[in-house]
C-alpha positions as CSV (number, residue, x, y, z in Angstrom):
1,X,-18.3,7.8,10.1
2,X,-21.5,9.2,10.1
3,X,-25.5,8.0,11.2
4,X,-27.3,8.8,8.3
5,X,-30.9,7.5,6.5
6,X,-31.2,4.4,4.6
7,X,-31.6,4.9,0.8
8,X,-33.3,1.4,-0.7
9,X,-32.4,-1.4,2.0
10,X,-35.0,-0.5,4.8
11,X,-34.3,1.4,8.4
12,X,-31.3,3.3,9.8
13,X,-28.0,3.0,8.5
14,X,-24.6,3.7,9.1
15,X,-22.5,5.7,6.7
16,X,-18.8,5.6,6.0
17,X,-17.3,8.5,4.7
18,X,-13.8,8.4,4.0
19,X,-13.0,11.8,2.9
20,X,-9.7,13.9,1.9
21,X,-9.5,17.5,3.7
22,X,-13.1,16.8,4.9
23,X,-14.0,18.1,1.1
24,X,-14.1,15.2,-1.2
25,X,-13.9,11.5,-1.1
26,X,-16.1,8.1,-0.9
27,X,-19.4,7.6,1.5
28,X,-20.0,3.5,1.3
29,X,-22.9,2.0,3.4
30,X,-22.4,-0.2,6.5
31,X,-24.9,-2.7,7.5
32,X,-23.6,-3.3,11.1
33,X,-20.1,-2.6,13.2
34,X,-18.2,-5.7,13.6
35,X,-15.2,-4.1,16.1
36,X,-14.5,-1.1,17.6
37,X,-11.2,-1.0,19.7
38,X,-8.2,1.4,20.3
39,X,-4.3,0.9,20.0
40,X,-1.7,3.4,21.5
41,X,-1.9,4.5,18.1
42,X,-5.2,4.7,16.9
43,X,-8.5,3.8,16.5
44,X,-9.4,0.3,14.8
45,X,-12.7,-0.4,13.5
46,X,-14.2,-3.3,11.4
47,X,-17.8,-2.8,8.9
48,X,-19.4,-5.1,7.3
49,X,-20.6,-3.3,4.4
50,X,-23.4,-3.6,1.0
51,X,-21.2,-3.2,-1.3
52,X,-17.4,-3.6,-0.5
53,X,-17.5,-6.7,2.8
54,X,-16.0,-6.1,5.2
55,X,-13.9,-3.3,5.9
56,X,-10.9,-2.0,8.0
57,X,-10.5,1.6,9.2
58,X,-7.6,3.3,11.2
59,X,-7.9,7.0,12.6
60,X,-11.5,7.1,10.9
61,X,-10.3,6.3,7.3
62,X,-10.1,2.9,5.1
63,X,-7.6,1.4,4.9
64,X,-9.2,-1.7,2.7
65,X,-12.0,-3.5,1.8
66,X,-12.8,-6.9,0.7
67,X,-13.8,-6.8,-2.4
68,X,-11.2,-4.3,-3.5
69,X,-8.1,-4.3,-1.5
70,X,-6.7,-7.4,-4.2
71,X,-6.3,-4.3,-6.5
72,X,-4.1,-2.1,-4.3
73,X,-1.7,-4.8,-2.6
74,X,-1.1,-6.8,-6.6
75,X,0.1,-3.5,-7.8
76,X,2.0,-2.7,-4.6
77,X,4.0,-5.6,-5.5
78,X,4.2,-7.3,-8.8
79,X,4.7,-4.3,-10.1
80,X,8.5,-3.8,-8.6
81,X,9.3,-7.5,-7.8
82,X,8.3,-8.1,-11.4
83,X,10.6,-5.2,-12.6
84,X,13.5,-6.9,-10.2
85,X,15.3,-9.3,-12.2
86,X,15.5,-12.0,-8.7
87,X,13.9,-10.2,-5.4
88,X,14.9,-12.4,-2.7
89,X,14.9,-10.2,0.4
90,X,11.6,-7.9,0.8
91,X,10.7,-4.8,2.7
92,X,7.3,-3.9,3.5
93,X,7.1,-1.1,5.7
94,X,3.6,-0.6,7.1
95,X,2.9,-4.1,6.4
96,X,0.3,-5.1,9.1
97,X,-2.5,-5.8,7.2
98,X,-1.0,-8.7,5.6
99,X,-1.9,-7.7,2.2
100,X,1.3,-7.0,0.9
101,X,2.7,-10.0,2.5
102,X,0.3,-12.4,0.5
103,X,1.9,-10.8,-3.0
104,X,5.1,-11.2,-2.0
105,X,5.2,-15.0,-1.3
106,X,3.4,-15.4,-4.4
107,X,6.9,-15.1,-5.8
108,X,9.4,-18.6,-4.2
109,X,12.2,-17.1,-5.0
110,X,11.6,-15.0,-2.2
111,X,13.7,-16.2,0.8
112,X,13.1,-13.6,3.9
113,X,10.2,-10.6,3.9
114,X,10.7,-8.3,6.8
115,X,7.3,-6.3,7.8
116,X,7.5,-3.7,9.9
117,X,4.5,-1.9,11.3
118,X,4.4,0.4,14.3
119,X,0.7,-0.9,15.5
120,X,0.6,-4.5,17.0
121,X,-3.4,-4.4,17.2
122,X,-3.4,-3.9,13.3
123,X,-2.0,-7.2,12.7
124,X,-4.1,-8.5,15.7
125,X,-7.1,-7.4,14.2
126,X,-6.8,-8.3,10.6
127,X,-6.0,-12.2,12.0
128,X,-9.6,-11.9,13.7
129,X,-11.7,-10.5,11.0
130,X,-9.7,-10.7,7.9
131,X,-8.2,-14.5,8.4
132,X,-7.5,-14.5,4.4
133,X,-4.8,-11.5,4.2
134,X,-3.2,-13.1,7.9
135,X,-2.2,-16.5,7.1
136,X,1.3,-15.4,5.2
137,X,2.2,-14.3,8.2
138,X,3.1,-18.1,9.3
139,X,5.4,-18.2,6.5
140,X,9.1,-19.2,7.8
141,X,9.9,-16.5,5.4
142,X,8.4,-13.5,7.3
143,X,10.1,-11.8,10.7
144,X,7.6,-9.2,11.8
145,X,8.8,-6.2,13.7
146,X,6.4,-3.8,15.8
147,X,8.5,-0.4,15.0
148,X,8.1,3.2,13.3
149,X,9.4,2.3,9.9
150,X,12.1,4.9,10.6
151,X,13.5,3.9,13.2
152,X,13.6,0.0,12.2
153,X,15.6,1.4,9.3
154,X,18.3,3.6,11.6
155,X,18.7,0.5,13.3
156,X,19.0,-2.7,10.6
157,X,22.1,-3.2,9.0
158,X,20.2,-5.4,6.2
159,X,19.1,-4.6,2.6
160,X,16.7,-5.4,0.6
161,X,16.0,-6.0,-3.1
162,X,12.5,-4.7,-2.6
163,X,11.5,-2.0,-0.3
164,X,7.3,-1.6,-0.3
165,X,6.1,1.7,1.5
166,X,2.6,1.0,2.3
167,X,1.2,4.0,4.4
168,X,0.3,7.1,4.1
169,X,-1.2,9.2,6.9
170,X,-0.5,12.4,7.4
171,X,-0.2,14.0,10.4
172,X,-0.9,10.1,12.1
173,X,1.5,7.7,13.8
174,X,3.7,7.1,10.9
175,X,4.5,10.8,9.8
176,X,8.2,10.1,9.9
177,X,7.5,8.5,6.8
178,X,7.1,11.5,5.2
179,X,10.6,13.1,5.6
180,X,13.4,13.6,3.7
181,X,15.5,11.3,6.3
182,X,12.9,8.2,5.4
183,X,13.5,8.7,2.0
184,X,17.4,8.6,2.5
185,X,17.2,5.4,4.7
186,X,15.2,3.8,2.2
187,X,17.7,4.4,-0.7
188,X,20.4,3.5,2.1
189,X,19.2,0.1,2.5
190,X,18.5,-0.9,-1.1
191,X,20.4,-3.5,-2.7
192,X,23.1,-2.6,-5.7
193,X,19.5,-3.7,-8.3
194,X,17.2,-2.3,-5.8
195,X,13.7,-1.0,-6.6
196,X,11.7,0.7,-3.9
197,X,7.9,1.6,-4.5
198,X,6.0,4.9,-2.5
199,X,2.5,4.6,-2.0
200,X,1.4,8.2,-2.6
201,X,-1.8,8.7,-2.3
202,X,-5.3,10.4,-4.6
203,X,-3.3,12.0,-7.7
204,X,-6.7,14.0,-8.1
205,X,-7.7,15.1,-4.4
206,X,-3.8,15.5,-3.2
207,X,-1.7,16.0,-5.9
208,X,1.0,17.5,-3.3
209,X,1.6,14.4,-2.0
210,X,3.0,12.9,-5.4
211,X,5.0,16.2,-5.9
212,X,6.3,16.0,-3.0
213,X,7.5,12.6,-2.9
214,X,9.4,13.4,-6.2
215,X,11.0,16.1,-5.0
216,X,12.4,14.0,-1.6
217,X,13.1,11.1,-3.9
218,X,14.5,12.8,-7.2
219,X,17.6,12.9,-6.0
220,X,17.9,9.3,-4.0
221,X,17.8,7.2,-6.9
222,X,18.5,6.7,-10.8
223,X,15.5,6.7,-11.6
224,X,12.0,7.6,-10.6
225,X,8.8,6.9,-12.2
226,X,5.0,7.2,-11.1
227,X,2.2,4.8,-11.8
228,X,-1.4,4.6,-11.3
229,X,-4.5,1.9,-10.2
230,X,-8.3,2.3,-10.0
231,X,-9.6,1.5,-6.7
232,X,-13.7,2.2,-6.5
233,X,-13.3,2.4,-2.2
234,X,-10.4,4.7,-2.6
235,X,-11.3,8.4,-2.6
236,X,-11.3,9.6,-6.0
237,X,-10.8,6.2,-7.8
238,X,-7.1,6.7,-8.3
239,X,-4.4,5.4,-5.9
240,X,-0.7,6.4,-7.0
241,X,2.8,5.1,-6.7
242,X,6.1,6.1,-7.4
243,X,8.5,3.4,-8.3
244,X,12.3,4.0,-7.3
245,X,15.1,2.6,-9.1
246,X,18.9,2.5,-7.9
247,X,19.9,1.2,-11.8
248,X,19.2,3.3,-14.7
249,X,16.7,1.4,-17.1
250,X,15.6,-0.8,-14.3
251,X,11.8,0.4,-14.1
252,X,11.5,-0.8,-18.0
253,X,11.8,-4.6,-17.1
254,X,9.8,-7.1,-16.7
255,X,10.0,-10.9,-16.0
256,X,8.3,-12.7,-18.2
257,X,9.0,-16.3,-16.7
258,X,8.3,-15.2,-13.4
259,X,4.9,-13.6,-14.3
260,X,3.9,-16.7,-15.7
261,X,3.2,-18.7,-12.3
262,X,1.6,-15.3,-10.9
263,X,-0.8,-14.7,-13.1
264,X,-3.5,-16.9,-12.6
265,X,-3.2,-15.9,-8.8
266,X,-3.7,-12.2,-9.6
267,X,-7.6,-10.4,-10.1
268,X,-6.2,-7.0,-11.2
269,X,-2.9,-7.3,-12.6
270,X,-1.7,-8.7,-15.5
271,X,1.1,-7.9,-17.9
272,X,-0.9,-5.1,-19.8
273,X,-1.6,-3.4,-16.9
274,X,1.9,-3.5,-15.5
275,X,3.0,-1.7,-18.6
276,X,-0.9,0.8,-18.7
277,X,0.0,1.6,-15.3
278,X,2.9,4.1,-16.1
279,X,0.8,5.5,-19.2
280,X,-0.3,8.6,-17.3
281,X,-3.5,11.1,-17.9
282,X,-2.3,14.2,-18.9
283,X,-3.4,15.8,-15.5
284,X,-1.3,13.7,-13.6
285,X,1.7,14.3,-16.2
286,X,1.4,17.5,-15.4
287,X,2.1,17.2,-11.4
288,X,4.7,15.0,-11.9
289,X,6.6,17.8,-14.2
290,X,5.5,20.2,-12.0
């Protein structure tokens, strides 16, 4: 975050940059600070911003805003629990925000959604100032576990028909997510139809972190395949996602009937774009052959 001058509303502003490397990325405009507070973790702030509401930050970057985070956590979810022919018990690691948790219990067939997230003032914070993405969290249906993702997984004996990976912060509180031992619990704890989605980051400003995952995946599951969203707030536009399959052919079904009482929920996703999604760019075909 940066002081900077006001362009067009009148006086001193405050500037949000959320940038990649400290190269590229988005700058959006705050009209005030509505927190600032510390975990053991990390920083926590909330903006109230022209163009995107409010917003939440960790460690200095976004993590959502309101007028766009619907786009990120609908294809977080439908996308796999719409490929799984009857998800009934849900992973999301990294699941403070509630976000994720709001997709999932779309769905009633769900019966038990297990978030795990290591940072108890994330959730804390996002019941204050984001009431909206909380109130799943009173669902019967959810047990929420403070924990690094990794090490909740060395220690449950459960699986999952869905596992949801949603962080990605290098070199923050949560880098055990990045290793090839995540990866292998992940897979370990899937159910026989099991379906696992990555969050992996900018395709355009870090393109390694796409590659990467591939590579620590490929050989996990039997089948692998990326997909793609437009977020305006997220730097470059472009958020990616590689879906993980433990049954070959998996990632080309959908479930028609069970779309049809999600849809008029959803603001973003729909069937078309479930099936765009994974219609790649040629640039990003090109990392993910790479």
């Amino acid at each position: 975050m940066e002081q900077g001058t006001n362009s067009g509303v009148g006086g001193a502003s405050i500037w949000i940059q959320n940038l990649v490397d400290g190269v590229a990325g988005t700058t959006i405009q705050a009209k005030h600070a509505d927190y600032y507070g510390t975990s053991p973790f990390q920083k926590i702030e909330v903006f109230d911003t022209y163009a995107f509401g409010r917003t939440l930050l960790l460690a200095g970057t976004i993590v959502f805003t309101e007028k766009d985070e619907h786009i990120y956590h609908e294809m977080s979810v439908q996308v796999p629990l719409l490929m799984h022919p009857a998800p009934k018990r849900v992973c999301v690691i990294g699941g403070g925000d509630g976000g994720c948790l709001r997709e999932v219990l779309k769905h009633s067939g769900v019966t038990a959604v297990s978030i795990v997230d290591i940072d108890a003032r994330v959730k804390e914070t996002v019941s204050a100032y984001f009431p909206q993405l909380a109130a799943g969290f009173a669902d019967s249906r959810v047990a929420v576990t403070i924990q690094d993702g990794c090490s909740y997984l060395e220690n449950t004996k459960d699986l999952f028909d869905v596992m949801i990976v949603d962080s990605y912060d290098p070199g923050g509180p949560v880098a055990t997510l990045e290793t090839a031992n995540f990866y292998s619990l992940v897979a370990a704890h899937m159910s026989a139809r099991g379906i696992a989605v990555i969050q992996t980051d900018s395709p355009s400003l870090r393109s390694e972190v796409l590659r990467r995952t591939i590579a620590g995946v490929s050989t996990l599951f039997a089948e692998i395949r990326p997909y793609t969203c437009t977020i305006p707030s997220f730097p470059g536009g472009i958020c990616s996602f590689l879906a993980c399959a433990r049954e070959k052919g998996a990632l080309d079904k959908f479930d028609a009937a069970r779309y049809a009482p999600v849809a008029g929920t959803c603001k973003y996703y729909n069937d078309q774009v479930h099936r765009g999604a994974f219609m790649l760019p040629q640039g990003i075909r090109q990392i993910v052959q790479s």
